[in-house]
N, C-alpha and C positions, 0 to 999 in steps of 0.2 A: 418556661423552665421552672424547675420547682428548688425553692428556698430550704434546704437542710438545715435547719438551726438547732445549736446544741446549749442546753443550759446547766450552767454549774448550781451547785446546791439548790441541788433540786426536786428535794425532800423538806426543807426549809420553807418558811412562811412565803416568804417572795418568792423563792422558786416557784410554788406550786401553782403561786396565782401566774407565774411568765408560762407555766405548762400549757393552763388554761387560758391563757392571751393567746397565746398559737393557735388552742383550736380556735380561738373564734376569729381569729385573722381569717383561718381560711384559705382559700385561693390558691396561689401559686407558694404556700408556705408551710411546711409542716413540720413538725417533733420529729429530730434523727438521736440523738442523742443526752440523756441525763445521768450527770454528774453528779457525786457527792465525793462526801472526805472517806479516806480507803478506809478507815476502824467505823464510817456509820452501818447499826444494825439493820438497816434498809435495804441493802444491797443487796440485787436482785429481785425487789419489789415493781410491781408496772407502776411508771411513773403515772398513768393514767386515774389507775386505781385511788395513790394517794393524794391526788387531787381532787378526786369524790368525782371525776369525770368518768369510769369505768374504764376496762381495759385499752389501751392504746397499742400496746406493744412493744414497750420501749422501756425495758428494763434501767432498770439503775444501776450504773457500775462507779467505781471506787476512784477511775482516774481518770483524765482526759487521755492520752496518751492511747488508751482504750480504741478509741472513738475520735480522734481527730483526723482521721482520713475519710469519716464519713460525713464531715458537717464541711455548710460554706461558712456560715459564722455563727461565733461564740456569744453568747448572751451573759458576760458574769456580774454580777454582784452579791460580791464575796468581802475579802481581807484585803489588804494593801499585797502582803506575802504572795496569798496565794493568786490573787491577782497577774501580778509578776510573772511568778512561774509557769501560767497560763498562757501568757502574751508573747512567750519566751517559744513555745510549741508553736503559735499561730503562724509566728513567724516561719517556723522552721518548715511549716504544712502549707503557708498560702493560704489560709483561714481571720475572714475579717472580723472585728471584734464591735461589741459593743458593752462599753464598760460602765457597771452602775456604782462601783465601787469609790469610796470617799474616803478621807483620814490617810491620804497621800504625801509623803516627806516633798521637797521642793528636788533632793538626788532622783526620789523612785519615779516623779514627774517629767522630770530628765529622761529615763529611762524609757519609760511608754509614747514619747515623742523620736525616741530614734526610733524607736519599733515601728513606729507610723511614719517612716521614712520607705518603709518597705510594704507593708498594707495599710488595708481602710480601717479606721479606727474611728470610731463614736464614743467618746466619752462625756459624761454631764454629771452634774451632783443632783441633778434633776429632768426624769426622763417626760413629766406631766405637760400636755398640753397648756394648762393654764398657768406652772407654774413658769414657764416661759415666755406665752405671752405678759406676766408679770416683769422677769427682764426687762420687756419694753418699754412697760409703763414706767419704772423705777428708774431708767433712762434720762424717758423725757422728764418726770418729776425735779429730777437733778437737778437739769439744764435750766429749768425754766423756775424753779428755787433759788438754785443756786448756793452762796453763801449766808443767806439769809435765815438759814433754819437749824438744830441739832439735829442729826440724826441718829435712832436708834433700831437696833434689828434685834425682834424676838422672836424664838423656835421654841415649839414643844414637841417631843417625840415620846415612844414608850419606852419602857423602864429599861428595855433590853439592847439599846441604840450603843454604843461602845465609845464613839468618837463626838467630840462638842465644840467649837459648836458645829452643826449640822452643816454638811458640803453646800446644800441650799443656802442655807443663811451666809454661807461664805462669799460664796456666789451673787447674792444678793449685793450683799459688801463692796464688790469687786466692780460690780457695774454701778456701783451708785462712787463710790474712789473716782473710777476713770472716768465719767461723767464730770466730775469735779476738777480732775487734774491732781489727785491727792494719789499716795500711796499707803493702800490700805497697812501692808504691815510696820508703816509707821506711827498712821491716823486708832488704828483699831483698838478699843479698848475692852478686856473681856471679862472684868470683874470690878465689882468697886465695893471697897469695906472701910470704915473707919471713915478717921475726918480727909474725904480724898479733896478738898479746897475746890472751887467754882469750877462747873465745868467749861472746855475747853468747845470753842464752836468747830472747830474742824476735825474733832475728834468724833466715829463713829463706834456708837456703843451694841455691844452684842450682851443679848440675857438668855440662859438655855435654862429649860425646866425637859425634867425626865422622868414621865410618868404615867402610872396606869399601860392603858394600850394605843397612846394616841397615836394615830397613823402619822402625821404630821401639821403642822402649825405654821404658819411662817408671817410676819407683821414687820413691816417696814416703817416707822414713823415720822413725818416730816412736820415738826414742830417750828415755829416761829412765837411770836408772841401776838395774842388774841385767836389764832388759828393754828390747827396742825391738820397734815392732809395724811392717813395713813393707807397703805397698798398693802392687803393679806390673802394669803391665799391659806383653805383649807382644806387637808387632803380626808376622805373619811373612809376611801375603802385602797390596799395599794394597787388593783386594780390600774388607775389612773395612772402609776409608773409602768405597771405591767404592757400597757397597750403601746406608750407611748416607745418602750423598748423595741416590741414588736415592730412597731412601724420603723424604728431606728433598722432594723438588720435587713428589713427588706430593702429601704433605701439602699440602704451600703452592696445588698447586693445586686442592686440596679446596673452595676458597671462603675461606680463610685471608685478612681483612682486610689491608690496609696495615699494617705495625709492624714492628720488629726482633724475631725469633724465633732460638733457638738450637734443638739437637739435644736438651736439655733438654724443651722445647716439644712437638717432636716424636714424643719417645718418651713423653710423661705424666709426664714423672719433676717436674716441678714441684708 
């Protein structure tokens, strides 16, 4: 049976590369529909075309709403908003979601968990194979660290990234806390200027640089004294999310019940 997936902006840099992830999935998967915002001047363009993959057939249209009766699932990475508004539809159609979208309030988070009371939902701040199996390593680092060491997380992305620091590096954060028994938004610290006095060892530090076009950066540091052990992962093409999206919506449309599912999930790595 064949995997309809529909992606939101998808005239956009990620978009184009998740067009071109579908074709080369392949198989039992293909492009039903592409999304953009109603005022882009695109619409009506073959999403194929601007992808530099030649005609596909699968014009660009302005709203999901469109085209929600023709996909099984939604591919977005977008806004936090239109996000939202997006997941709001799936519901309403039986349309499972896979979300790449980050810069989430702790309410809107709320909200995409009841929605995944009623379908299959994939969400992650990070859809890359490798940056997942980093999760794991950063896990057991923890564990087997311990209290012993500072830890600090730095991200670089390019110039046009919106949200800081980066849902990965949050991520990153979040498993190296629960590792510990710490709670990040208490532990986390996300700037430091002036005379800020000795640092604190249970405190995890985040540094963001935003520049050029770097696809992404991500360096986890486990410092003690005489050694530091540090876990990086670097992204150079997005690609590497593109695919790992891919493989997300096919999983979900495997028969993947209703619930909130990460990339986690997906890969076995639970």
């Amino acid at each position: 049976m064949t995997t309809r997936i529909g992606i939101t902006g998808a005239a956009g840099r990620m978009g184009r590369t998740l067009v071109e992830a579908i074709r080369l999935a392949g198989g039992d998967m293909m492009l039903a529909a592409a999304i953009e915002r109603p005022e882009s001047t695109l619409l009506g363009a073959d999403s194929g075309e601007l992808s530099g993959l030649g005609k596909n057939g699968v014009p660009v249209v302005g709203s999901l709403a469109e085209v929600v009766d023709r996909i099984d699932v939604l591919i977005d990475f977008s806004v936090p908003a239109a996000t939202l508004a997006n997941i709001a539809l799936c519901v309403e159609h039986g349309v499972a979601m896979v979300i790449g979208t980050t810069g989430f309030t702790p309410e809107e988070q709320a909200s995409i968990e009841r929605a995944a009371e009623k379908i299959a939902v994939c969400k992650a701040s990070n859809f890359s194979t490798g940056v997942n199996l980093c999760f794991r390593l950063l896990d057991m680092a923890a564990r087997v660290l311990g209290d012993d060491v500072d830890i600090e997380v730095y991200e670089a992305h390019h110039r046009h990234k919106i949200d800081a620091p980066s849902g990965t590096a949050l991520s990153m954060g979040e498993v190296v806390a629960n590792a510990l028994g710490r709670d990040l938004q208490k532990v986390a610290v996300y700037g430091r200027e002036g005379q800020t006095g000795a640092r604190e060892r249970d405190t995890i530090g985040f540094a963001t640089v935003r520049a050029g076009d770097i696809v992404g950066d991500h360096t986890v540091t486990f410092a003690a004294d005489g050694e530091r052990v540090e876990i990086t992962h670097k992204a150079s093409s997005r690609m590497s999310f593109a695919r790992g999206a891919a493989r997300a919506a096919g999983w979900l449309a495997a028969g993947q019940d209703a619930g909130l599912y990460d990339m986690q999930d997906v890969l076995g790595l639970k």
